[in-house]
Residue, then its C-alpha position, 0 to 999 in steps of 0.5 A: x442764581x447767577x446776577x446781572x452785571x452793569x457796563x453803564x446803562x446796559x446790563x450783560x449775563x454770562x449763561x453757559x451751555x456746558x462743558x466740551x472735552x478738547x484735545x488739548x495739544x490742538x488747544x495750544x497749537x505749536x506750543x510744546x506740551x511741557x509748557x502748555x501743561x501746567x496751564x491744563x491741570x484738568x486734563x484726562x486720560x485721553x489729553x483732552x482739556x474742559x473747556x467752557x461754553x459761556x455765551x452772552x445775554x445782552x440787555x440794551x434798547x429795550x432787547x434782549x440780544x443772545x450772543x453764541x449759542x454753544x453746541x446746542x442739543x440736537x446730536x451727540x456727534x462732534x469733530x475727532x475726539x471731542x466729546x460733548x456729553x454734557x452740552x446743550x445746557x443753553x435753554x435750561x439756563x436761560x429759563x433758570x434766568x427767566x429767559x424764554x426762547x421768545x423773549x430773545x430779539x437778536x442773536x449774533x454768532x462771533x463765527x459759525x464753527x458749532x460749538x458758538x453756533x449749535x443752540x441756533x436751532x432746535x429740532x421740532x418734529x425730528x428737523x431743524x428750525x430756529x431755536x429762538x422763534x422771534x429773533x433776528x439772526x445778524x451774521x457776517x456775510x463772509x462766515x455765512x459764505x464759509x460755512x456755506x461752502x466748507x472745505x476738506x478742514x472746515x466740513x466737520x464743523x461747519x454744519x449746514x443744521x446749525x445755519x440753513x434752517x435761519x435762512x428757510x425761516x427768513x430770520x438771517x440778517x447779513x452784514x459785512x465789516x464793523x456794524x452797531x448792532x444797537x447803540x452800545x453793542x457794536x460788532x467788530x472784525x476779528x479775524x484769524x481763527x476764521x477769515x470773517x470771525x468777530x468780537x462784540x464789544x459793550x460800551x456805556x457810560x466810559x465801561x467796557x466789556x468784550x466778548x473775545x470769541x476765539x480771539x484766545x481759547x485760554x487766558x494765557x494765550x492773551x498773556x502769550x501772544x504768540x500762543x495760537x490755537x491749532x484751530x485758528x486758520x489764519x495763525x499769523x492774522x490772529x496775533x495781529x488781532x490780539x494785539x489790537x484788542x489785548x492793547x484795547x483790553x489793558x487801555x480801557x481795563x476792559x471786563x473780558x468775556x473768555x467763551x472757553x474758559x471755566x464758566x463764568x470766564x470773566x476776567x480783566x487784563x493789566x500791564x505788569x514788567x511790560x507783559x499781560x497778566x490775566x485777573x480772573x473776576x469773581x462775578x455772575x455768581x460764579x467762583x473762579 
């Protein structure tokens, strides 16, 4: 069983939701692939890399605050060639930590693509409706917008099941910009994979932690600025954002929470010979 972490006075869990296959030439956008490759040793026949599902469970103010929900487990499709077979893990794992659906007060997405967002709702008698019955969904405004209203590149991710039944249920709340979610879990713009994408940063007691979202899909894009993922809409916008919270991470030698790193993808950034150097941290019962 995987243990609770400590930043301060507010206790934080990594809990995953599986594993997805991604194309890993999309993973590492412009980057050749005779320097990308030795960082994906675990690609497969079809140059897909794993990629991990780790979503956040946040414990402050007497709640119980989810953070992403992973692909969920309603369908079996996804964009191109992702597969997806061994997803949907998220409701196992929480119950495995002694985590019901309705003991969840909040859950909060970084961007609304549905591998962060799938796990919002469950089917009930063949349709969609909030996995987490209780909860508070707080979102950005300009996300919800966005997935509202998909363009030819976004359509085959942004998928109206994962999203409307929250507003059907009248469990959406919508903020814009920066927004304290409660005292020590702080919501903060992010953009570049997508215009309104968010980072949660956890703050007590002089500790830091991050959950990055897409801000880097693999550690070595945090150690390589100018790596940015394919998938990242507002390529030039998302180095800009790195260096903001990368300066942050290295400053306050924040605990990093990578989404898509192998589970539990906890990991701290240093300063070495004036670059960034990832250091994998064994913690959450889990061996990196």
């Amino acid at each position: 069983m995987a243990h609770w972490l400590r930043i301060g006075d507010i206790e934080i869990l990594v809990v995953s939701d599986g594993v997805i296959w991604q194309d890993a030439g999309a993973t590492f956008g412009l980057v050749p692939r005779i320097m990308w490759e030795r960082y994906a040793p675990e690609i497969d026949e079809k140059y897909r890399l794993p990629v991990g599902l780790n979503t956040l469970v946040v414990r402050a103010a007497a709640k119980t605050v989810l953070i992403d929900s992973g692909c969920g487990s309603k369908s079996t499709h996804a964009p191109g060639a992702m597969g997806i077979e061994n997803t949907g893990r998220l409701i196992e794992n929480l119950a495995t930590e002694g985590i019901q659906p309705r003991d969840v007060d909040v859950v909060l997405n970084t961007h609304l693509h549905f591998d962060h967002c799938g796990g919002n709702t469950g089917l009930q008698n063949g349709r969609p409706v909030p996995a987490f019955p209780r909860a508070k969904y707080i979102l950005q405004r300009g996300e919800w917008d966005a997935a509202s209203h998909p363009n030819e590149r976004t359509r085959g991710t942004y998928l109206a099941e994962n999203f409307e039944p929250l507003a059907d249920a009248k469990q959406v709340e919508l903020v814009e910009g920066d927004a304290e979610i409660l005292p020590g879990l702080r919501m903060s713009r992010a953009p570049g994979h997508t215009e309104d994408h968010v980072v949660f940063e956890v703050e007590s007691g002089g500790d830091v932690a991050i959950y990055i979202g897409e801000l880097a899909q693999q550690p070595v894009q945090l150690e390589r600025i100018a790596w940015v993922s394919a998938f990242d809409i507002l390529p030039m916008v998302s180095i800009e954002t790195k260096k903001r919270f990368i300066e942050k991470a290295v400053d306050r030698r924040a605990l990093l929470v990578s989404v898509h790193a192998p589970y539990p993808g906890l990991g701290r950034l240093r300063a070495e010979d004036g670059k960034r150097k990832w250091e994998p941290e064994k913690a959450n019962g889990a061996d990196t």
